[in-house]
MARSE-463723 format. One line per 5 residues: for each residue x negated, y, z negated of N, C-alpha, C, O, CB. Coordinates in steps of 0.2 Angstrom, whole numbers, plus 5000, padded with zeros to 4 digits. Each point is the difference from the previous one (the first is absolute). Glycine has a CB too. Layout:
REM residues N
X Y Z X Y Z X Y Z X Y Z X Y Z  ...
REM end
This chain:
REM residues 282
4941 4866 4966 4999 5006 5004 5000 5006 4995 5003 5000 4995 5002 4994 5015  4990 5012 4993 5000 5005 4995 5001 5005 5003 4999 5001 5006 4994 4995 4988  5011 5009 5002 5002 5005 5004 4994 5005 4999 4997 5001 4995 5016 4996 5004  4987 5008 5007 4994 5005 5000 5001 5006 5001 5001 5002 5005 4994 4992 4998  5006 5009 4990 5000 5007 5000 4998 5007 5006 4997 5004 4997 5003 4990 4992
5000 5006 5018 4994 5001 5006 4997 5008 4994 4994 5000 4999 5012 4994 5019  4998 5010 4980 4996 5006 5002 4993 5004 4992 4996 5004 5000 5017 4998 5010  4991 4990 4984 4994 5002 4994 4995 4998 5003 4995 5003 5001 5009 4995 4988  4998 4994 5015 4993 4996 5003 4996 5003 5004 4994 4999 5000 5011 4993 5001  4999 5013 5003 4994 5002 5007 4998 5005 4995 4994 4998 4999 5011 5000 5016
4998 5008 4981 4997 5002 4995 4992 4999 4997 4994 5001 5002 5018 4998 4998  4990 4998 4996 4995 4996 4996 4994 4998 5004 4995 5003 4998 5013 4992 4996  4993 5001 5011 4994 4998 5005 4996 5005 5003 4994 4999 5001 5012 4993 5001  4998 5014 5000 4997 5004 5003 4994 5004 4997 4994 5000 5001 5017 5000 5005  4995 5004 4985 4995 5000 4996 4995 4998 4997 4997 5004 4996 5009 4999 5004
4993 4990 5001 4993 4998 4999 4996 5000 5003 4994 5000 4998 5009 4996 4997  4998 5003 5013 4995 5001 5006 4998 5007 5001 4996 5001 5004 5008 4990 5002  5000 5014 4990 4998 5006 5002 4995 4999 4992 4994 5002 5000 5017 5007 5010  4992 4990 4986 4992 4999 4994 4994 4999 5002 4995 5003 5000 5012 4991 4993  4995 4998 5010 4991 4997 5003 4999 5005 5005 4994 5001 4998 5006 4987 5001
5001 5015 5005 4999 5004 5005 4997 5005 4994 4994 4999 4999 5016 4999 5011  4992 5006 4988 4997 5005 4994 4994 4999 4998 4996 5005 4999 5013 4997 4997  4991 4991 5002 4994 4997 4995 4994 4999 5004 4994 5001 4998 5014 4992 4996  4993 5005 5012 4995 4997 5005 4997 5007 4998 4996 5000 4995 5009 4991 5015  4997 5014 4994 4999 5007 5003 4995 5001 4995 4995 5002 5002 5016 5002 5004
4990 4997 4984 4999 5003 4995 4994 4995 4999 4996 5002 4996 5015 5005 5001  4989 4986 5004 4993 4996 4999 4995 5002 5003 4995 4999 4996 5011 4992 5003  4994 5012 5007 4997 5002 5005 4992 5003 4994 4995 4997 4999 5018 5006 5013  4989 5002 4987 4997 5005 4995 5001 4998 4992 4995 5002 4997 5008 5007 5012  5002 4987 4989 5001 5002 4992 5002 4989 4998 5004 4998 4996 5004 5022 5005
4987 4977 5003 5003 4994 5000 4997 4998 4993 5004 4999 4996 4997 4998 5018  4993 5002 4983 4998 5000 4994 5004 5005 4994 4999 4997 4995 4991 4998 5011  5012 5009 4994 5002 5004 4994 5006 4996 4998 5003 4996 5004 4993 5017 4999  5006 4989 4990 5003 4996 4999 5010 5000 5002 5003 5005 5002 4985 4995 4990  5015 4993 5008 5007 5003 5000 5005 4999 4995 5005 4997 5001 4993 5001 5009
5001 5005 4986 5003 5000 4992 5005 5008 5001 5002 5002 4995 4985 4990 4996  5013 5010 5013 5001 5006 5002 5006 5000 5003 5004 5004 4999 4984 4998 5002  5012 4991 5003 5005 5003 5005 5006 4994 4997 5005 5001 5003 4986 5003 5010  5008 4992 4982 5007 4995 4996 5006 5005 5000 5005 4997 5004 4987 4997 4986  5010 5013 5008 5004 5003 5000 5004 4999 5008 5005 4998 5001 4989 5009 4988
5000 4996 5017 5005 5001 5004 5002 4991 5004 5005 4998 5003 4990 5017 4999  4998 4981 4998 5002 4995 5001 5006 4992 4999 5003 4996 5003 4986 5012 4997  5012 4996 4993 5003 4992 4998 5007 5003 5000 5003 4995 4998 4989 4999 4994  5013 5011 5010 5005 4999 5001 5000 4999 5008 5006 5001 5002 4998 5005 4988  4993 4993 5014 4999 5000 5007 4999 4990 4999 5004 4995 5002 4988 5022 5001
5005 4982 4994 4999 4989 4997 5006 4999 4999 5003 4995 5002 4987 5002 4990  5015 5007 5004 5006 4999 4996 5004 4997 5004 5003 4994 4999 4996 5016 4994  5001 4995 5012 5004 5001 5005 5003 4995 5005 5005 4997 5002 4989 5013 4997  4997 4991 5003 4997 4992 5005 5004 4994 4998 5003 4997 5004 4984 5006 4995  5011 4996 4992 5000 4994 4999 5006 4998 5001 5002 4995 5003 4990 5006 4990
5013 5004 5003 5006 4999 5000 5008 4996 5008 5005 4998 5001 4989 5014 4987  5001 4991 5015 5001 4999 5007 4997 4992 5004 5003 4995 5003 4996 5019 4997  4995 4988 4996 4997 4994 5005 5003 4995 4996 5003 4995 5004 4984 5009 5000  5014 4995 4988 5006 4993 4993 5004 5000 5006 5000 4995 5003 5001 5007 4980  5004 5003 5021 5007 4998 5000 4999 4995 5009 5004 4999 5005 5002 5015 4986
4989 4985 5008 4999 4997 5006 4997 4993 5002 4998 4998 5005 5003 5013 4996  4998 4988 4992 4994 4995 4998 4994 4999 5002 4998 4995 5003 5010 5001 4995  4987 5011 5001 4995 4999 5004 4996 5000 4994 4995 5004 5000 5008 5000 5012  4998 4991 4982 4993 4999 4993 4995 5000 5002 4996 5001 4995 5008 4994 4999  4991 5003 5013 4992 5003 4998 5002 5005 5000 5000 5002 4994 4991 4993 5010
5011 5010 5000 4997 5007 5000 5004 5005 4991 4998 5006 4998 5000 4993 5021  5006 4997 4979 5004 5003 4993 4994 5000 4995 4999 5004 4995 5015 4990 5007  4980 4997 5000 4997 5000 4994 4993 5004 5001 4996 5001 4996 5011 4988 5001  4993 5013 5008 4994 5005 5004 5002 5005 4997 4996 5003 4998 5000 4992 5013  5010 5008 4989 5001 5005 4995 5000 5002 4996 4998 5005 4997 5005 4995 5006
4999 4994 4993 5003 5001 4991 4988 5000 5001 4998 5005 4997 5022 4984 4995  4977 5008 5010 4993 5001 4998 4998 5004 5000 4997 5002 4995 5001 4990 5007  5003 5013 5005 4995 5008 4999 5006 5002 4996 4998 5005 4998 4994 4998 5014  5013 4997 4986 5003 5006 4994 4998 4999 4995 4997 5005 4997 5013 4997 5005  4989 4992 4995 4994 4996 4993 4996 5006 4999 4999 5005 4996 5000 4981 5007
4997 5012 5004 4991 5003 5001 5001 5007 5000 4995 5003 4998 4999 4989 5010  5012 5012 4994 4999 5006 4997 5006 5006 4996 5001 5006 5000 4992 4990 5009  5009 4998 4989 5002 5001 4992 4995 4998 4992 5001 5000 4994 5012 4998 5014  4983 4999 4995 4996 4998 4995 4994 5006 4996 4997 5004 5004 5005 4985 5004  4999 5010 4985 4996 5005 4996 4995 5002 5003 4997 5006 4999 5006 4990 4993
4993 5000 5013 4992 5002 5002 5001 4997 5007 4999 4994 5002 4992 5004 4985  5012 5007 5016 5000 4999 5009 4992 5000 5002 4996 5004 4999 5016 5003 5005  4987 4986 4999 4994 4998 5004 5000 5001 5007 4996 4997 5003 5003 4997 4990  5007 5009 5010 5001 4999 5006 4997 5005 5005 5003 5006 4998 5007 4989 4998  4986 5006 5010 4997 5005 5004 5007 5003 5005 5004 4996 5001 4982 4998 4999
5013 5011 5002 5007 5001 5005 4996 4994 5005 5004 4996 5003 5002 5020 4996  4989 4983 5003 5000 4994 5004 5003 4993 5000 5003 4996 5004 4990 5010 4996  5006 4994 4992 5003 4993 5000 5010 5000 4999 5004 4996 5001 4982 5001 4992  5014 5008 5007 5008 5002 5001 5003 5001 5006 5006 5000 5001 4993 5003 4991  4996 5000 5013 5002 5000 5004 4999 4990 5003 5004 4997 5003 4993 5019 4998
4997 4981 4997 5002 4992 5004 5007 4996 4997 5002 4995 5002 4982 5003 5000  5019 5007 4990 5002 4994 4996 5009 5000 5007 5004 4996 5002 4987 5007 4979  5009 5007 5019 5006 5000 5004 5001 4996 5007 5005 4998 5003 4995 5011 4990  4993 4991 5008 4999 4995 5008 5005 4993 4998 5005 4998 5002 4979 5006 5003  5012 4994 4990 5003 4993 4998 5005 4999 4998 5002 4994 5000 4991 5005 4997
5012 5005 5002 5005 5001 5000 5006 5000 5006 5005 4999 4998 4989 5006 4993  5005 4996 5014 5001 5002 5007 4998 4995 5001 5005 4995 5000 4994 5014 5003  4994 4989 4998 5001 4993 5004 5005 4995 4996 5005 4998 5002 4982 5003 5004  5011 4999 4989 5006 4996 4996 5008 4997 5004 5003 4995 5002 4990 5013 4989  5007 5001 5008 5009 5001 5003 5000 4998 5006 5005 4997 5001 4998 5013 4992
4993 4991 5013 4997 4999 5006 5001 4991 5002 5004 4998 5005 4986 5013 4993  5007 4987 4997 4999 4992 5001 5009 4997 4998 5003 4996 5004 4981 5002 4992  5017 5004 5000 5008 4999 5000 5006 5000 5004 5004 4995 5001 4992 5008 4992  5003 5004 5010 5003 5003 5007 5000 4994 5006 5005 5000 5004 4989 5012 4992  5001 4985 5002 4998 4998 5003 5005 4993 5003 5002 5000 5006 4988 5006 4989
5011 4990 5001 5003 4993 4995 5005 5002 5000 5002 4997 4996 4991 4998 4997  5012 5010 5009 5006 5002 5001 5003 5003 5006 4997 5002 5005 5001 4998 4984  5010 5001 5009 5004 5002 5008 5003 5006 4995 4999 5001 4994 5006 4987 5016  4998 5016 4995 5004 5006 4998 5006 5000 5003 4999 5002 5006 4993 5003 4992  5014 4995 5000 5005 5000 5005 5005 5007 5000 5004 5000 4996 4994 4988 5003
5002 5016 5004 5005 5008 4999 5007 4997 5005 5002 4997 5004 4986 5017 4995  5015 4991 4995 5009 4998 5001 5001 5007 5002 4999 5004 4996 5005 4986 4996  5000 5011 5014 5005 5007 5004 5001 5005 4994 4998 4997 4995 5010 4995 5013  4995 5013 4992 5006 5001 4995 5007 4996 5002 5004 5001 4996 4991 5012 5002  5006 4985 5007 5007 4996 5000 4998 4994 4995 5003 4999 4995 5000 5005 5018
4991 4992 4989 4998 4994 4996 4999 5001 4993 5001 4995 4996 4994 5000 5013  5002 5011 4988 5000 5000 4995 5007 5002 4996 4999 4999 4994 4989 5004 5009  5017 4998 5000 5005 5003 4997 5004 4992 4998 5005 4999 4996 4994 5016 5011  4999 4980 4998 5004 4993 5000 4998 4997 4992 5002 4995 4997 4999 5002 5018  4993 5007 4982 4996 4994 4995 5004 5003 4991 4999 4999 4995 4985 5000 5014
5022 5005 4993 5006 5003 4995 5003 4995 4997 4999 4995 5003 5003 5013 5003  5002 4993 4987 5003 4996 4997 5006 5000 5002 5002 5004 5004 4992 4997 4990  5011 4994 5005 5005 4996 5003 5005 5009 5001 5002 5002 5005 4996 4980 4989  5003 5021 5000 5002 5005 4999 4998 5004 5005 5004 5002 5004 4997 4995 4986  4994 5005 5011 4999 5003 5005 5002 4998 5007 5003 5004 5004 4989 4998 4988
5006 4992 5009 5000 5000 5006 5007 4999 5004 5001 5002 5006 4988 4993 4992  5015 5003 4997 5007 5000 5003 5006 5007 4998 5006 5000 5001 4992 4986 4998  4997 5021 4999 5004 5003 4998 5003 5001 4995 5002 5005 4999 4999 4995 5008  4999 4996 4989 5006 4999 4995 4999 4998 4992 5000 4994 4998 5005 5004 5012  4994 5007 4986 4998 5000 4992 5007 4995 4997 5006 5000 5000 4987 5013 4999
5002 4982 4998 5003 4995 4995 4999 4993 5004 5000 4994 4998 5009 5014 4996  4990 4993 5012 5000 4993 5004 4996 4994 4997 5001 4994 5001 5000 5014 5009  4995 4994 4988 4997 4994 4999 5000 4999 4994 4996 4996 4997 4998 5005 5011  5013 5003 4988 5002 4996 4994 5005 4996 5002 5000 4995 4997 4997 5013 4994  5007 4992 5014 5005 4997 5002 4996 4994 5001 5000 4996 4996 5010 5013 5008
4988 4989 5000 4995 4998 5006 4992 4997 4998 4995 5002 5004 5013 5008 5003  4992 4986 4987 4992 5001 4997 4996 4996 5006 4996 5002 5003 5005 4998 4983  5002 4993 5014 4994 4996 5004 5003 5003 5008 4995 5000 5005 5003 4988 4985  5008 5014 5012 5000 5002 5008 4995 5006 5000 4998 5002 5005 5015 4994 4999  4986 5007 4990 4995 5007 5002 4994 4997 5000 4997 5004 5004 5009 5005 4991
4991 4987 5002 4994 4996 5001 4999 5000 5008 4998 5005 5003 5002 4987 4987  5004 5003 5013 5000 4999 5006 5000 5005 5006 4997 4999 5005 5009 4992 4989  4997 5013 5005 5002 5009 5002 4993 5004 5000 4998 5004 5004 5015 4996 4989  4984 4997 5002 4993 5004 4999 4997 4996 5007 5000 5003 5006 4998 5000 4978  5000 4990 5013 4995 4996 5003 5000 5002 5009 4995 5001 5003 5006 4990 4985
5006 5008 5013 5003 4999 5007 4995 5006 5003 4996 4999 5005 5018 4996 4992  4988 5013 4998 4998 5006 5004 4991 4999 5002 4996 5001 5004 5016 5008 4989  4988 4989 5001 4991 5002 4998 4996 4993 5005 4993 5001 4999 5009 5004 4985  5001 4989 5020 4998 4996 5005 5000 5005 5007 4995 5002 5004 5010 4988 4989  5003 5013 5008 4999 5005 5006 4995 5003 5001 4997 5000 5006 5013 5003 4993
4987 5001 4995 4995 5007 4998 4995 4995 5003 4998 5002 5006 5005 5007 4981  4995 4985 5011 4994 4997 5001 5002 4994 5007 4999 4994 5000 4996 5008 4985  5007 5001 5018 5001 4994 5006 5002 4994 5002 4999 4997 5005 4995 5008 4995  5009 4992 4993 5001 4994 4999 5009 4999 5003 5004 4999 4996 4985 5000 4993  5013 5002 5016 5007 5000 5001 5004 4995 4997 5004 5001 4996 4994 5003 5013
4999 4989 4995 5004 4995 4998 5002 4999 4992 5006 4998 4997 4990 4998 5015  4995 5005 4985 5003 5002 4991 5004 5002 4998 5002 4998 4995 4993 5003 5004  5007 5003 5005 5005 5009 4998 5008 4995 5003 5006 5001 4997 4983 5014 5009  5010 4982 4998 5006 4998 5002 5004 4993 4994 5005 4999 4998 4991 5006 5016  4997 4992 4985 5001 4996 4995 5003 5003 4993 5005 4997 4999 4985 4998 5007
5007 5010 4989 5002 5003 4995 5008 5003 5001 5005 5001 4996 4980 5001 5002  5013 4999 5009 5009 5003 5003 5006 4995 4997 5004 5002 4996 4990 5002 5017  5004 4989 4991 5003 4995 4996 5002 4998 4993 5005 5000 4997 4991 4998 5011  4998 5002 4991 4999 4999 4991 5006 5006 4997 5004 4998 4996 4982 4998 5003  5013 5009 5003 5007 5005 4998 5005 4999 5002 5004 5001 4995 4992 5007 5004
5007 4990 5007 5005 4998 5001 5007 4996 4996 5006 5001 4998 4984 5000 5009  5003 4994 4993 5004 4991 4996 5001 5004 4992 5005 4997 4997 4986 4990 5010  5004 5021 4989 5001 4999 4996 5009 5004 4998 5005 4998 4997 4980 5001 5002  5014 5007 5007 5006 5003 5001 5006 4993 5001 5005 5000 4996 4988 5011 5010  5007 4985 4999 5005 4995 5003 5004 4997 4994 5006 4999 5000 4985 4998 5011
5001 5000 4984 5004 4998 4993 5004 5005 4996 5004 4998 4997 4988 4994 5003  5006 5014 5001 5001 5004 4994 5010 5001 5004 5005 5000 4996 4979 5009 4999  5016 4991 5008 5005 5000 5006 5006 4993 4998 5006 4999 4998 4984 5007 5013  5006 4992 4990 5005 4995 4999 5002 4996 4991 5004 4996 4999 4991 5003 5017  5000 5005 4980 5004 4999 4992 5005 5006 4999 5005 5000 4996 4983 4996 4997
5010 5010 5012 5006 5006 5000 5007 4997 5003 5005 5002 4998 4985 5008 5005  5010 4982 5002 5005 5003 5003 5002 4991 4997 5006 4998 5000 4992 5015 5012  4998 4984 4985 5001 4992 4995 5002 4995 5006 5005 4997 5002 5001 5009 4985  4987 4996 5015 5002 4995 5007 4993 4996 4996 4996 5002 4996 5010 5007 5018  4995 4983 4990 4992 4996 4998 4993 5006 5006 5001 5001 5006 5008 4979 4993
4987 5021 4998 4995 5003 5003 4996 4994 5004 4999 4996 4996 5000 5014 4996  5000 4989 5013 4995 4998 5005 4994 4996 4997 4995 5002 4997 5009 5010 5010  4998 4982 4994 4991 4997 4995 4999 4994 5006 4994 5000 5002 5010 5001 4980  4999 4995 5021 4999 4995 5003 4996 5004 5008 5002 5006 5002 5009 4987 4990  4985 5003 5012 4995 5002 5007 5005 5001 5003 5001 5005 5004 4987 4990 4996
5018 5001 5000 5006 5001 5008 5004 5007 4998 5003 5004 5004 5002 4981 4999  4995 5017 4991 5004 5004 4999 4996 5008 4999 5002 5006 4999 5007 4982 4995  4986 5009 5006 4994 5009 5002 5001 5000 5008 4995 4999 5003 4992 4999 4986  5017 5002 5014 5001 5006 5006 5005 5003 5000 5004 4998 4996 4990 4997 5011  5005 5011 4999 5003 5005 5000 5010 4999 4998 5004 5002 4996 4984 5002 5014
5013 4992 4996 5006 4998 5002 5003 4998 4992 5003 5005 4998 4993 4990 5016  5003 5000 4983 5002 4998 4994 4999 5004 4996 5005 4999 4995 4993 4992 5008  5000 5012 4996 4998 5007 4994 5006 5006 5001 5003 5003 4996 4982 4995 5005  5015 5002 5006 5005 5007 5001 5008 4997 5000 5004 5004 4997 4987 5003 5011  5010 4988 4995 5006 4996 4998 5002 4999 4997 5006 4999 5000 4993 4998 5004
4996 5003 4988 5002 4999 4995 5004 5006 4996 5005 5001 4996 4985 4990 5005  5005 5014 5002 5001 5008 4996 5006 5004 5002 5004 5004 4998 4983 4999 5002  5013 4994 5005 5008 5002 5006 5006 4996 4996 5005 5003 4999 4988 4998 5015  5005 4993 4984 5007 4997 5001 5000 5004 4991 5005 5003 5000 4996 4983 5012  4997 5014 4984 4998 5000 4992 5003 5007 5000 5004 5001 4996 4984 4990 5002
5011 5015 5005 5001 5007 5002 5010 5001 5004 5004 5004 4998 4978 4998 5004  5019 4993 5004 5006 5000 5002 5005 4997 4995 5005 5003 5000 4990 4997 5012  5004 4995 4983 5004 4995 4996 5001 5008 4996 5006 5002 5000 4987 4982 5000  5002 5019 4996 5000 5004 4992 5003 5007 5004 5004 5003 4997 4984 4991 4992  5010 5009 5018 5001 5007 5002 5004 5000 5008 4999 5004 5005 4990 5000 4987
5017 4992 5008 5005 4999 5007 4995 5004 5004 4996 5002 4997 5018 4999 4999  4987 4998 5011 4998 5006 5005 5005 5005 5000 4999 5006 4999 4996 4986 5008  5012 5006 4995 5005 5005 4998 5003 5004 4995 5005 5003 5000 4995 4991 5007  4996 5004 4990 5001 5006 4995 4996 5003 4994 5000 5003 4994 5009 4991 5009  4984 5004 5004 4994 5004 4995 5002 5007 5004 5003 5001 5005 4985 4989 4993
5009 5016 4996 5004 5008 5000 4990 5002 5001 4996 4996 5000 5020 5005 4988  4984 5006 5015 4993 5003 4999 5000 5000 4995 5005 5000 4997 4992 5005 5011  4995 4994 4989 4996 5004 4995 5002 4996 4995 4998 5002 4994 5002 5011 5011  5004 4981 4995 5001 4995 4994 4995 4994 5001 4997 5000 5006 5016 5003 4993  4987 4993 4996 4995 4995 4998 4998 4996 5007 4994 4999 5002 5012 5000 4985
5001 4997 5016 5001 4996 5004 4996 5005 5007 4997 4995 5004 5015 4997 4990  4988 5011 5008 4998 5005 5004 4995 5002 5001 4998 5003 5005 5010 4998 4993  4987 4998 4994 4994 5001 5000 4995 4992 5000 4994 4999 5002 5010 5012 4991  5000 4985 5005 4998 4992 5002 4997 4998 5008 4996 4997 5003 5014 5000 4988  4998 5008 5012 5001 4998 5008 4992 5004 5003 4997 4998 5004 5020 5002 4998
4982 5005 4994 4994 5004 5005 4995 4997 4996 4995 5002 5003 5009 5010 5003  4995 4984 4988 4995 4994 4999 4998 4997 5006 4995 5001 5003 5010 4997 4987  5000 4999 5012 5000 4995 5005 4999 5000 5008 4998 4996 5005 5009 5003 4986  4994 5010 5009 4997 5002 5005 4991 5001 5003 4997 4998 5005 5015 5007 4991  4986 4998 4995 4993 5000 5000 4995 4992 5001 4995 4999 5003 5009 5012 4989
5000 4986 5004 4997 4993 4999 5000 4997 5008 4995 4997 5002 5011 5001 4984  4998 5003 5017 5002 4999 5008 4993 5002 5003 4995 4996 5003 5019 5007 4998  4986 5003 4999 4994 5007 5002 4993 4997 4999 4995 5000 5004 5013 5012 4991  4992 4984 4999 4991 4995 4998 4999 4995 5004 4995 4999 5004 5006 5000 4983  5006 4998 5014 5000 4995 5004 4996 5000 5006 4996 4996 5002 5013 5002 4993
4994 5007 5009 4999 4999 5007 4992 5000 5002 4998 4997 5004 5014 5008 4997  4984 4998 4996 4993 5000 5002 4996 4995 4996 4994 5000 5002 5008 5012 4999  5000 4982 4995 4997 4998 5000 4998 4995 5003 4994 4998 4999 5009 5007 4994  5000 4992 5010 5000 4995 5006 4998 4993 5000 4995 4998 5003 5003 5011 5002  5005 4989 4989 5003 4993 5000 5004 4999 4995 5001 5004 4995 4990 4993 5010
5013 4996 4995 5006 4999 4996 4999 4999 4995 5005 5001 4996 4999 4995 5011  4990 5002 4990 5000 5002 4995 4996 5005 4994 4997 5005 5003 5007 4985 5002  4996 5010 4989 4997 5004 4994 4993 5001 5000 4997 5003 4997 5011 4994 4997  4989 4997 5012 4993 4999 4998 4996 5007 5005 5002 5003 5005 4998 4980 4991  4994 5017 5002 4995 5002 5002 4997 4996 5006 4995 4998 5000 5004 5007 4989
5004 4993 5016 4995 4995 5006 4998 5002 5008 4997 4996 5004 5010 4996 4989  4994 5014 5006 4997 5005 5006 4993 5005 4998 4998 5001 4994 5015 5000 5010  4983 5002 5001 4997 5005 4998 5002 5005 5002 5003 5001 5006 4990 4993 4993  5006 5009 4998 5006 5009 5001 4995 5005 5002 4995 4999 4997 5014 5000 4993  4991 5005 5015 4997 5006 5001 5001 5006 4997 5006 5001 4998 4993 4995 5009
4996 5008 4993 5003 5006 4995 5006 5003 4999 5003 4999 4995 4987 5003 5006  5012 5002 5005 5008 5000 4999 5006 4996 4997 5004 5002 4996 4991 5002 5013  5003 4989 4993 5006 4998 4997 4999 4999 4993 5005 4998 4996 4999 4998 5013  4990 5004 4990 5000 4999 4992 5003 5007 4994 5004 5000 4995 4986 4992 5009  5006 5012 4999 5002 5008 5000 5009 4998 4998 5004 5001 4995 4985 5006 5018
5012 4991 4994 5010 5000 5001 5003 4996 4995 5006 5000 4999 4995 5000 5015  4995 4997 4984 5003 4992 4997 4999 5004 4992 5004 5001 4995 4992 4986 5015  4999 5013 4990 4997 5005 4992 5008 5004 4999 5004 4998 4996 4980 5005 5007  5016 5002 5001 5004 5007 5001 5008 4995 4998 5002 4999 4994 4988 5010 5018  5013 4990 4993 5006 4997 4999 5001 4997 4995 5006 4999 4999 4996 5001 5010
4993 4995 4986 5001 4996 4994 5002 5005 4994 5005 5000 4997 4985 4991 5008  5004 5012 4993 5001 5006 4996 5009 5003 5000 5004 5000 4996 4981 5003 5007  5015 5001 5005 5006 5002 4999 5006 4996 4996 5004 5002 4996 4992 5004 5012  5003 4986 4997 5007 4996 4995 4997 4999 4993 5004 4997 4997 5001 4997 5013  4990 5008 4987 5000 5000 4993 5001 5006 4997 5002 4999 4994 4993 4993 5007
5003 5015 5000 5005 5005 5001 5006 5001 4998 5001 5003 4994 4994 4997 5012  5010 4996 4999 5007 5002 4999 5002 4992 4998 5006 4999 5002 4996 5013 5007  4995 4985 4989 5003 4994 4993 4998 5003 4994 5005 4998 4997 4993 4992 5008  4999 5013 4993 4999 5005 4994 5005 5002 5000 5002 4998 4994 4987 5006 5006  5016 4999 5003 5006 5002 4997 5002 4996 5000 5006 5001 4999 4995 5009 5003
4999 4985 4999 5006 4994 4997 4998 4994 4996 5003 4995 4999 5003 5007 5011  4987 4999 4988 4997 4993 4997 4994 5003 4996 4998 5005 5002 5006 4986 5008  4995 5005 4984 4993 5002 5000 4996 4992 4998 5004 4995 4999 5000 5018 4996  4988 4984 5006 5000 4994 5003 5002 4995 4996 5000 4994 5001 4992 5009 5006  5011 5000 4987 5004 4993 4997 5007 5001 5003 5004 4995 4998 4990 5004 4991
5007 5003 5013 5008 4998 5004 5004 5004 4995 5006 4997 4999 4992 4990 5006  5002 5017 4992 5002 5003 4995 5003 5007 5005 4997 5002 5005 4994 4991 4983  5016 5011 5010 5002 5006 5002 4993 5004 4999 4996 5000 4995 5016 4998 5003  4987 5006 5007 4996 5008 4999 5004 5004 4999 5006 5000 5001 4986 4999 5007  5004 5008 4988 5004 5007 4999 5003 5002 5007 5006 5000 5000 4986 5005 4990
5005 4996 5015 5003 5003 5005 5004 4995 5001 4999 4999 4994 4994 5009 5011  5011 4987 4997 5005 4995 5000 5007 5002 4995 5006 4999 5001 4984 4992 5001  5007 5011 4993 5004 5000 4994 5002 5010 5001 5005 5001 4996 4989 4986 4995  5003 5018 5012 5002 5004 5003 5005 5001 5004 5004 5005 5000 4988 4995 4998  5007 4993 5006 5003 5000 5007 5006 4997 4997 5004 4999 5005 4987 5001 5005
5011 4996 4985 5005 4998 4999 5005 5005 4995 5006 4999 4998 4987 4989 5006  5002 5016 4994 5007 5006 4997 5001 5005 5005 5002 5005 4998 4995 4996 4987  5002 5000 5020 5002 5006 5007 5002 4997 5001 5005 5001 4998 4989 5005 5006  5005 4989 4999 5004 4995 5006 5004 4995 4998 5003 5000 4995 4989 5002 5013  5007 4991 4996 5006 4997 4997 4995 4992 5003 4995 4999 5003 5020 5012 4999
4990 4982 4994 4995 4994 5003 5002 4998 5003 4998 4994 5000 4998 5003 4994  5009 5005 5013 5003 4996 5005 4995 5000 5006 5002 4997 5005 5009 5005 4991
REM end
């Protein structure tokens, strides 16, 4: 897929139809004299064209260019403004017939703003060094939403998940989740609960300490669940935009605020290691 710059393009285009427009008009009277005359104003006007029409792959009408700039960059211009006026016709239709053989698709500013990097999209500089392949995923997820693909979006959602789920569970030296019975919800949270109550008591987790930050892990992770609607990890529904939107939305956050406790090797993060000289690991 290519991305399209809209306003060199509409640019560009315009300025060449108001060219042929010019040309026509000046052939009228001056169609045999010569056009060796007009190279100066014409060819940053091809330049322009061309450079627009490559980013779009439209090679006839690039090689219809690069030929009238030859013809009138050449030591001995043979060219009549008529024949420059038909070479730019050819050009157009060119770009015309391409136009043709293709779609266009324009994204919101809401949709354009989902096609951001993982950093971007979740707020938060460095994320996707903690986070390389969940920021893949993070990207992909948003950049399906932008393009209507939900259930994709809810798919990629997953894929971050499981990357989070593992990175989670080398943080807390639990076996990660590899077997099909043991990819649903139930089993996964049972695991993080009981692996979090064993290393951080209930009674005697303190605010703003380690165990405390686990428990509102566990909260978020809860928050994914519910919308997804079924028991287990897979993708086996189709989702409507909202819930993918929702499912997108709440995935990110629980990877968010695992970043302060993990990074996806399971390894401590800086904010973790923050929160453990302010506060305390109970």
């Amino acid at each position: 897929m290519l991305e399209l710059n809209a306003l060199p393009f509409l640019g560009a285009a315009t300025t060449m139809a108001r060219l042929h427009s010019i040309l026509t008009n000046l052939a009228e009277d001056h169609g045999d004299e010569s056009a060796s005359g007009s190279a100066k104003t014409v060819n940053p006007i091809l330049d322009k064209f061309k450079a627009e029409a490559a980013a779009i792959g439209a090679r006839l009408a690039v090689k219809a260019v690069d030929r009238l700039s030859a013809a009138l960059q050449a030591p001995e211009c043979t060219l009549s403004v008529k024949d420059l006026t038909a070479a730019i016709f050819q050009i157009e239709s060119r770009f015309a017939d391409y136009l043709e053989d293709v779609q266009f698709f324009a994204l919101s500013e809401h949709e354009s703003a989902m096609m951001g990097s993982a950093d971007t999209l979740v707020a938060m500089d460095g994320f996707s060094v903690l986070f390389p392949a969940a920021s893949f995923e993070a990207e992909e997820a948003a950049k399906c939403i932008a393009l209507g693909r939900h259930t994709a979006a809810v798919f990629h959602s997953m894929r971050m998940l499981e990357i989070g789920i593992k990175a989670l569970a080398k943080r807390l030296s639990i076996p990660s989740p590899t077997k099909s019975a043991e990819k649903n919800w139930k089993f996964i949270l049972d695991s993080i609960r009981a692996k979090v109550d064993e290393l951080y008591p209930a009674g005697k987790r303190l605010p703003h300490s380690e165990g405390a930050a686990f428990e509102d892990l566990l909260v978020n992770l809860e928050a994914v669940r519910n919308p997804w609607r079924n028991a287990t990890m897979h993708v086996e529904n189709i989702y409507a935009p909202h819930e993918a939107l929702h499912i997108t939305r709440c995935s990110t956050f629980f990877m968010v605020k695992l970043s302060s406790l993990t990074d996806e090797a399971g390894c401590p993060s800086g904010a973790e290691q923050q929160l453990l000289e302010g506060g305390t690991r109970a």
